[in-house]
Structure formats: structure tokens, C-alpha cells
C-alpha positions as CSV (number, residue, x, y, z in Angstrom):
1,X,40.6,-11.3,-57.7
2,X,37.7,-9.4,-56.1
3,X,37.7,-10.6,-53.1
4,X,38.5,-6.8,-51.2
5,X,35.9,-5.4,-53.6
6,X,33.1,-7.8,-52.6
7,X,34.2,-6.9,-48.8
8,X,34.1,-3.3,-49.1
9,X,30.4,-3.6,-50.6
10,X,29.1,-5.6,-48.0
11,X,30.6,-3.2,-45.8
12,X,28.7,-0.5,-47.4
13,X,25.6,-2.5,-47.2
14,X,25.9,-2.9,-43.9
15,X,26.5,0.9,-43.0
16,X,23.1,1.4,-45.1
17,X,21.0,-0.6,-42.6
18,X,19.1,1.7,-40.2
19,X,20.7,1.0,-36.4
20,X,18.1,-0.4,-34.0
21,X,15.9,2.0,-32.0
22,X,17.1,1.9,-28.4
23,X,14.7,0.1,-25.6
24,X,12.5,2.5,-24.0
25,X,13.6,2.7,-20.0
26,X,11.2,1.1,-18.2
27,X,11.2,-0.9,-14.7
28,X,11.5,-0.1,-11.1
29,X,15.0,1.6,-12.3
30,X,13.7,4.6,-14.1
31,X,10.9,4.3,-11.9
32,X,13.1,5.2,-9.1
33,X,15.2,7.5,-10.5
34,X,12.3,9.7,-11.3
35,X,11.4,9.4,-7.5
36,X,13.9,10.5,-5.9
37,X,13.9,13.8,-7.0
38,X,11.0,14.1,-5.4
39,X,11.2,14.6,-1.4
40,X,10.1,11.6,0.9
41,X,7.6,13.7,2.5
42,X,5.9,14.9,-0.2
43,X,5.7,11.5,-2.5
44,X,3.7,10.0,1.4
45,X,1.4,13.0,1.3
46,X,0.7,11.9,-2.3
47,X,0.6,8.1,-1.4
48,X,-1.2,8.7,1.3
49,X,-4.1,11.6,0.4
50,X,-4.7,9.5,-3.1
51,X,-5.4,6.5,-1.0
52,X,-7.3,7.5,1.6
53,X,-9.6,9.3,-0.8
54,X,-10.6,6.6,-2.7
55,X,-10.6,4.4,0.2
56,X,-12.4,5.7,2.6
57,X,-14.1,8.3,1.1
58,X,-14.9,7.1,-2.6
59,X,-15.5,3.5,-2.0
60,X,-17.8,4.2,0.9
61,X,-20.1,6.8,-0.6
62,X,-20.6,4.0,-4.2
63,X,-21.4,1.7,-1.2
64,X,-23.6,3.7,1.2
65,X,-25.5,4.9,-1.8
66,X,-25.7,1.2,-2.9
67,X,-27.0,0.4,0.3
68,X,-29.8,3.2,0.9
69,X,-30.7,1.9,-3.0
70,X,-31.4,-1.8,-1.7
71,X,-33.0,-1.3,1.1
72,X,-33.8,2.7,1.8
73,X,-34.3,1.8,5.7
74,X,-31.5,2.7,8.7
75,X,-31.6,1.8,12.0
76,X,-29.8,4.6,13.5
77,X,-28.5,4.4,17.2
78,X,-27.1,8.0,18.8
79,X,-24.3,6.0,20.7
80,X,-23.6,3.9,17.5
81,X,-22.8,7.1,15.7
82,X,-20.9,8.6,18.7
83,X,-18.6,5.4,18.6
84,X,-18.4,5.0,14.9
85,X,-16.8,8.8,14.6
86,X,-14.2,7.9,17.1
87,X,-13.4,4.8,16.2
88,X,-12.7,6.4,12.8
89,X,-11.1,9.2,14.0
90,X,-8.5,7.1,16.4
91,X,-7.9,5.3,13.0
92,X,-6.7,8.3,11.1
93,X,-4.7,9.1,13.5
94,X,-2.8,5.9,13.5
95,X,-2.5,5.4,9.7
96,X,-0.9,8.8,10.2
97,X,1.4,7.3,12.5
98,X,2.5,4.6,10.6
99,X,3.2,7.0,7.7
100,X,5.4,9.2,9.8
101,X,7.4,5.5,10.9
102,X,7.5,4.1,7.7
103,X,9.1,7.8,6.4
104,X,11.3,8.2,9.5
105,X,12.2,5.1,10.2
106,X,12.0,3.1,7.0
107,X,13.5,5.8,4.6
108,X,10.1,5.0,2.4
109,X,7.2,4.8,1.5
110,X,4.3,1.7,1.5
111,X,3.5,1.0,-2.6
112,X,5.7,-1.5,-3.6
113,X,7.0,0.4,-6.6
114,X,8.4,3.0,-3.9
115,X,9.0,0.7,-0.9
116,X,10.7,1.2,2.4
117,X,14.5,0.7,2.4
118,X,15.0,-0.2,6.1
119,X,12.9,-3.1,8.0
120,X,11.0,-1.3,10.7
121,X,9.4,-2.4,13.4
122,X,9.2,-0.3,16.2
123,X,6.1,2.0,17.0
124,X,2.6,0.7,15.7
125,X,4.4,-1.8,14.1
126,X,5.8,-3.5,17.2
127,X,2.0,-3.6,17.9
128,X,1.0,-5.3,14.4
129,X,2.2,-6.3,11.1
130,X,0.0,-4.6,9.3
131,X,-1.1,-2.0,11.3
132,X,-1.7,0.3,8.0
133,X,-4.4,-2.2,6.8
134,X,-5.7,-2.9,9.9
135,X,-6.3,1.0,10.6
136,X,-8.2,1.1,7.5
137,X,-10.4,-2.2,7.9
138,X,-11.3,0.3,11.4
139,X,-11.7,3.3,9.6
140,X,-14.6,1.3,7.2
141,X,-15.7,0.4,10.1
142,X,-16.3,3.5,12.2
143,X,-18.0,5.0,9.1
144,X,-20.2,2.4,8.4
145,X,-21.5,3.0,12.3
146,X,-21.1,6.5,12.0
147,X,-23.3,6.7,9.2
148,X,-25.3,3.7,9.8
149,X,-24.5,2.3,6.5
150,X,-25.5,-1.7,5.6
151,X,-23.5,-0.6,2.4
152,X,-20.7,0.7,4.0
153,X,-21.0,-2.5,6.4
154,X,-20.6,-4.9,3.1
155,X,-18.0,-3.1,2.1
156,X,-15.9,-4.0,5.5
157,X,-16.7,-7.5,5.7
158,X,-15.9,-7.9,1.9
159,X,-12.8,-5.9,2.3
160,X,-11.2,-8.1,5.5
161,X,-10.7,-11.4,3.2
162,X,-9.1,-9.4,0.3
163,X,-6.8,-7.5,2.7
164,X,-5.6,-10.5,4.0
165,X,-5.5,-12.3,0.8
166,X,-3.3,-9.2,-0.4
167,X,-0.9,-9.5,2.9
168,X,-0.3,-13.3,3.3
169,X,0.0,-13.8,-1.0
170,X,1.8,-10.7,-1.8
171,X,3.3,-8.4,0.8
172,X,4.7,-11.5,3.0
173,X,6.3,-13.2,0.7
174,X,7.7,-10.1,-0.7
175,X,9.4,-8.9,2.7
176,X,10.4,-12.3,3.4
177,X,12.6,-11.8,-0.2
178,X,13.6,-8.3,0.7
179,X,14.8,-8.0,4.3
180,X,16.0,-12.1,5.2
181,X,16.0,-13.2,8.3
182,X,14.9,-10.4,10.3
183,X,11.9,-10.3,8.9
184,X,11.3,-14.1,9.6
185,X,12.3,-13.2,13.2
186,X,9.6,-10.7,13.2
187,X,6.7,-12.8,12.1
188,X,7.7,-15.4,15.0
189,X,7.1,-12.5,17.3
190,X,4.3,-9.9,16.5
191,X,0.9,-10.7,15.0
192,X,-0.8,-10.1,12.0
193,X,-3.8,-8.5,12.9
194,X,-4.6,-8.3,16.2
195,X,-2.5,-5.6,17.9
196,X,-0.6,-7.2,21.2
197,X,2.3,-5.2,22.8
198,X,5.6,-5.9,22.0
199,X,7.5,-8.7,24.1
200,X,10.7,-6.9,26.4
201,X,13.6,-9.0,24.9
202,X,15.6,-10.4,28.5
């Protein structure tokens, strides 16, 4: 009888078969595990210098120098100006505010692949929803005044559809998974866009 024989070389055969490479880690897990070993503080000064730069710096230089390309006139008013620096000045400061919130409060940071781990809404966001998107819709603003920049202009007016696009499509129904009921309560009680301040619960 061979029947052990014929076992123990299929058993050999087996052993000879090169063992699958393992998966590469990949996902939000390794994603965060690489994270946090970095400090809070640091990955929002990241988030939030990288942004800003290409936001309101990069995007609006391609499109003021688009605009003076199109039509190389300006009408510039002095009190314009004066406002538009302000107004993106005061706008600064609040997306710096809502930073220091989201990293106090909400133990993160505002890219979903490194979100917040609490539901906040005190501070500016008792005020607003979004008040992070909303201070940089103001910030295109002030510089397209500041600079008095038809470019700059386009690039606000195309830029409020796509932000809200982005908020009521991605980031709602996102929050609404992550954080329940609260966050339901929430929407029933603070706006969007336009700031308002918050209601005194009785």
C-alpha cells in the first residue's frame, strides 16, 4: 500500500510552495498610528500652514495674475483696500481660533484622515457650523478688495458653491455617521453659514 507515501509527498509539495506575501498596511489604521506619534500641536501647524498657503496665498496670486491677464485695468478705491486688509486680517484670526478649539476642545484636527475625536461646539462654533470655511470664503474676499483683484473676485464666487457642495455632500453626512444624535441636535440649532449667537438653553 502507498497510501502514507503518497501523503508525505504531497506534504513535501506543499512545504515547497512559496507562502504568500503579507498585505501591505494601509487604511486610516496605520494612518493613525503613524500620527500619533506626532504631537496635536504640531500635525495643526502643519494642517493648517499647508492650507492656508495654497489657499489663500497660491490660489489667489494664479488668479489675480489671471485677472490683470484678461483685462490689465483696476479700479482701485483707498477705503476698498483699507476694508479688504481687515476684513482679511479679522479672518485669520478666527481660523486661528477655530484651530486652537478644534485642538483643545476636539482632541483633533480638521482633515478627515486625522479628524476630531470629541463633537465640539462651543466658541466660533456655537456661532457657525462651518466657521473654518466660512473664515476662508472672508479671507478670499478681503484680498480680492485689498488688492482689487477681478481674479481674486472669481475665485470667491466660484469657491462659495464648491464649499458648500463639499459641506452639505461630504462633511455633514460624515458627522452625522460619526457623533449621532448630538450632532443632529446641533444642526436644528446653529446655522450653516451665517454666524448668529448661540441660543441660552432655559
Amino acid at each position: 500500500m502507498n497510501g502514507p507515501s503518497v501523503v508525505a509527498s504531497q506534504a513535501v509539495e506543499e512545504s515547497r510552495k512559496p507562502e504568500p506575501a503579507p498585505a501591505p498596511r494601509t487604511g486610516s489604521g496605520s494612518v493613525a498610528v503613524v500620527l500619533a506619534r506626532i504631537p496635536l500641536a504640531v500635525r495643526m501647524l502643519v494642517y493648517g500652514t499647508t492650507f492656508l498657503s495654497f489657499v489663500l496665498i497660491l490660489l489667489p496670486w494664479l488668479a489675480h495674475r489671471a485677472g490683470l491677464a484678461l483685462l490689465p485695468w483696476r479700479m482701485e478705491i483707498g477705503a476698498a483696500r483699507a476694508v479688504g486688509w481687515v476684513l482679511f486680517a479679522a479672518c485669520l484670526a478666527a481660523y486661528a481660533w477655530c484651530s486652537v478649539v478644534l485642538t483643545r476642545r476636539g482632541r483633533g484636527a480638521y482633515v478627515e484622515f486625522d479628524p476630531p475625536r470629541e463633537f465640539v461646539a462651543v466658541g466660533p462654533y456655537g456661532w457657525c457650523r462651518n466657521p473654518l470655511a466660512a473664515s476662508l470664503l472672508g479671507g478670499l474676499l478681503g484680498l480680492a478688495m485689498a488688492f482689487s483683484s477681478l481674479g481674486i473676485l472669481l475665485l470667491f464666487l466660484v469657491a462659495i458653491p464648491l464649499a458648500h457642495a463639499q459641506v452639505v455632500l461630504l462633511e455633514e453626512p460624515l458627522l452625522k455617521q460619526r457623533f449621532g444624535q448630538p450632532y443632529l441636535d446641533y444642526l436644528a440649532r446653529v446655522p450653516r453659514w451665517i454666524p448668529r449667537p448661540p441660543r441660552r438653553t432655559p
